[in-house]
C-alpha positions in Angstrom: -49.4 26.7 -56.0 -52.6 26.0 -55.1 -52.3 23.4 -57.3 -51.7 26.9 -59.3 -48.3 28.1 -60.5 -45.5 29.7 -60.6 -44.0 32.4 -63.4 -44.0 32.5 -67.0 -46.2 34.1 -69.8 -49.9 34.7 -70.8 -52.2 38.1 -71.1 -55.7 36.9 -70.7 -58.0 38.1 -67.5 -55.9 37.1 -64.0 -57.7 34.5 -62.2 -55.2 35.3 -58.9 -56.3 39.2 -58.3 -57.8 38.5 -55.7 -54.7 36.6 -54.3 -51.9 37.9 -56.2 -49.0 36.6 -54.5 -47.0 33.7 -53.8 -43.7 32.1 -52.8 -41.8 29.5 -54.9 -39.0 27.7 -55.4 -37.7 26.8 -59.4 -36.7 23.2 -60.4 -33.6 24.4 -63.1 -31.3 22.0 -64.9 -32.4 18.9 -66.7 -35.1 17.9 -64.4 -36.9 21.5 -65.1 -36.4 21.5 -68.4 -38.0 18.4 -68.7 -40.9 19.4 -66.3 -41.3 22.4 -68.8 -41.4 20.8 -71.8 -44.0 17.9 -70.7 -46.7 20.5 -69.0 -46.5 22.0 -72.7 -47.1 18.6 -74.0 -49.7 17.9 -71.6 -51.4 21.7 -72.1 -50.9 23.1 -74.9 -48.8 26.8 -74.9 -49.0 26.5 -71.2 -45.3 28.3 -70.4 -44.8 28.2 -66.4 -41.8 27.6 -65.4 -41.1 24.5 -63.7 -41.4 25.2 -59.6 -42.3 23.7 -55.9 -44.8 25.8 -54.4 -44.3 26.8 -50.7 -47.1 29.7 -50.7 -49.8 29.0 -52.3 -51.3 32.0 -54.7 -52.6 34.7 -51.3 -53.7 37.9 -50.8 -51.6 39.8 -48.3 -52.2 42.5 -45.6 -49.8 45.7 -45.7 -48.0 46.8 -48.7 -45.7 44.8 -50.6 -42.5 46.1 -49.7 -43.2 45.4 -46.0 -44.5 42.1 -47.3 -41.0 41.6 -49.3 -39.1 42.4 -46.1 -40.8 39.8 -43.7 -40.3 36.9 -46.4 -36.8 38.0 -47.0 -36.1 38.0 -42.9 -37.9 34.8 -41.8 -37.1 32.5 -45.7 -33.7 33.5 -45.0 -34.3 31.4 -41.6 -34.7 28.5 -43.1 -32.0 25.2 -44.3 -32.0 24.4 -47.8 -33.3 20.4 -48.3 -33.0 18.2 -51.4 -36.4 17.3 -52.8 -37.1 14.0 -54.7 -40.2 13.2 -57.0 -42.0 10.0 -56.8 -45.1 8.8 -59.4 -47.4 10.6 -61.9 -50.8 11.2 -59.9 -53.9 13.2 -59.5 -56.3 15.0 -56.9 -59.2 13.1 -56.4 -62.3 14.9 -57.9 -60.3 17.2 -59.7 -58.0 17.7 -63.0 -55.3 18.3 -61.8 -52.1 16.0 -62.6 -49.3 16.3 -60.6 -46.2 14.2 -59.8 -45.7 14.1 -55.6 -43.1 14.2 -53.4 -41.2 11.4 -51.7 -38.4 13.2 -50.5 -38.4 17.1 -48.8 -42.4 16.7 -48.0 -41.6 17.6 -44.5 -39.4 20.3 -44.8 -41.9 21.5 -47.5 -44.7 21.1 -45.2 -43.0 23.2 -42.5 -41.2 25.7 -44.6 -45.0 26.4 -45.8 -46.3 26.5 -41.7 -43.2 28.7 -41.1 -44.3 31.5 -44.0 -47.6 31.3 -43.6 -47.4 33.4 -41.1 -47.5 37.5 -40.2 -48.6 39.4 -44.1 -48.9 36.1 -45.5 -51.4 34.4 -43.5 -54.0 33.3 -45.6 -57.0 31.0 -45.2 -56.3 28.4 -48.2 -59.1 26.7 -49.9 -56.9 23.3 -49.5 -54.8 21.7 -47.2 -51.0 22.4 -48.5 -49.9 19.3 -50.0 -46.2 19.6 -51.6 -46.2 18.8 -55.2 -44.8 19.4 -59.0 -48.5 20.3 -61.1 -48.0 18.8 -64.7 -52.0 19.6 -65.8 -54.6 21.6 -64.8 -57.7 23.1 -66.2 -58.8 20.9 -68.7 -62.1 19.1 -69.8 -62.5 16.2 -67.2 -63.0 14.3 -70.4 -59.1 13.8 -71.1 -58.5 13.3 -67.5 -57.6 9.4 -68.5 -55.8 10.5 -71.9 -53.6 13.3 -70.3 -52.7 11.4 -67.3 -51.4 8.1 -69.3 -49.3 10.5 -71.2 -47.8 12.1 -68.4 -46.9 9.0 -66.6 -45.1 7.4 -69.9 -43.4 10.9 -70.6 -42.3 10.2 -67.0 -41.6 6.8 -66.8 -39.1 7.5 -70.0 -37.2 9.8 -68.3 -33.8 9.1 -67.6 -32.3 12.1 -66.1 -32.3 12.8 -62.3 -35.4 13.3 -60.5 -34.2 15.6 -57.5 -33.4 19.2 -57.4 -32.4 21.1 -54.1 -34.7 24.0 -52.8 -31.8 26.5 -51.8 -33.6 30.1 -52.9 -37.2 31.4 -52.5 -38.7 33.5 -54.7 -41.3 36.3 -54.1 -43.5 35.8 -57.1 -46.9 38.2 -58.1 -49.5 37.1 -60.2 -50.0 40.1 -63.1 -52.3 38.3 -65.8 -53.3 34.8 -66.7 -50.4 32.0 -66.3 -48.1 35.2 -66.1 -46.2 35.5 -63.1 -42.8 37.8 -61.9 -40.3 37.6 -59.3 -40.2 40.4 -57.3 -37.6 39.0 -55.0 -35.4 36.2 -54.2 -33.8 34.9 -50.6 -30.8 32.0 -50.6 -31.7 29.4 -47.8 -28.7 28.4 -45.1 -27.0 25.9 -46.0 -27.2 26.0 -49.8 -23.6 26.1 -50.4 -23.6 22.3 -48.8 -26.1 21.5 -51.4 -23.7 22.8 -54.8 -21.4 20.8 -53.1 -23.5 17.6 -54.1 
């Protein structure tokens, strides 16, 4: 999200009220439990569970229920795709470490222009660029020292490095780094995706 991210813990101020809500899809298996474990390395206590972001953190217009409804109706449109991860990078002029996406960064890109659409529309601060965060929110000063840990972490990893996006889930930002799922629509196609 945004750069931003998905569910998990925290209970300090929210910095999403103002755009509370998202759409996500979770990395599970091996590959997300070693996603989990590195952005704890990498930030300490940080908790969100590993995710692709296909809605950024938004505001939306109507109430939520409606808003549920028109994501369940138009995600439910949409094929499941198998995403693959590339290198350890980061956005220029920023802190925030990330590894991209070599494979599904098409679909990604139009599953995001698909839902960003109707209560969702949203004017984001950044272009959508698909992506896994590993870092964020930390002194520019151990920009160089977080980022050469993530990319050995990474580079030692021998387990597999794709995961298939087959359900999207509503998420809702309630405090800081603490996210929920309010709601959760299986793509077409995903049974040819257990299949792999």
């Amino acid at each position: 999200m945004e750069s931003t991210d998905g569910p998990s813990s925290g209970q300090c101020s929210n910095p999403h009220a103002d755009r509370p809500y998202g759409a996500v899809a979770y990395i599970d298996g091996q590959l997300g439990e070693f996603l989990l474990s590195l952005r704890g390395e990498a930030v300490c206590g940080c908790e969100l569970a590993s995710h692709v972001s296909i809605l950024p953190p938004r505001s939306i217009t109507g109430d939520e229920d409606a808003a549920a409804r028109w994501l369940r109706e138009h995600a439910a449109r949409l094929n499941a795709f198998e995403v693959r991860l590339g290198e350890v990078t980061h956005f220029k002029n920023s802190t925030v470490i990330y590894i991209s996406v070599t494979q599904g960064n098409q679909e990604l890109i139009d599953a995001h222009a698909a839902l960003d659409q109707g209560p969702f529309r949203f004017d984001e601060k950044f272009k959508y660029s698909p992506h896994i965060t590993l870092a964020q929110d930390f002194p520019a000063e151990q920009l160089d020292e977080k980022l050469a840990l993530c990319r050995a972490r990474w580079a030692g990893y021998d387990g597999p490095r794709s995961f298939g996006v087959e359900t999207l889930v509503f998420v809702k930002s309630v405090a800081k780094e603490c996210w929920v799922d309010l709601e959760s629509t299986h793509l077409e196609m995903a049974s040819t995706l257990d299949q792999r």
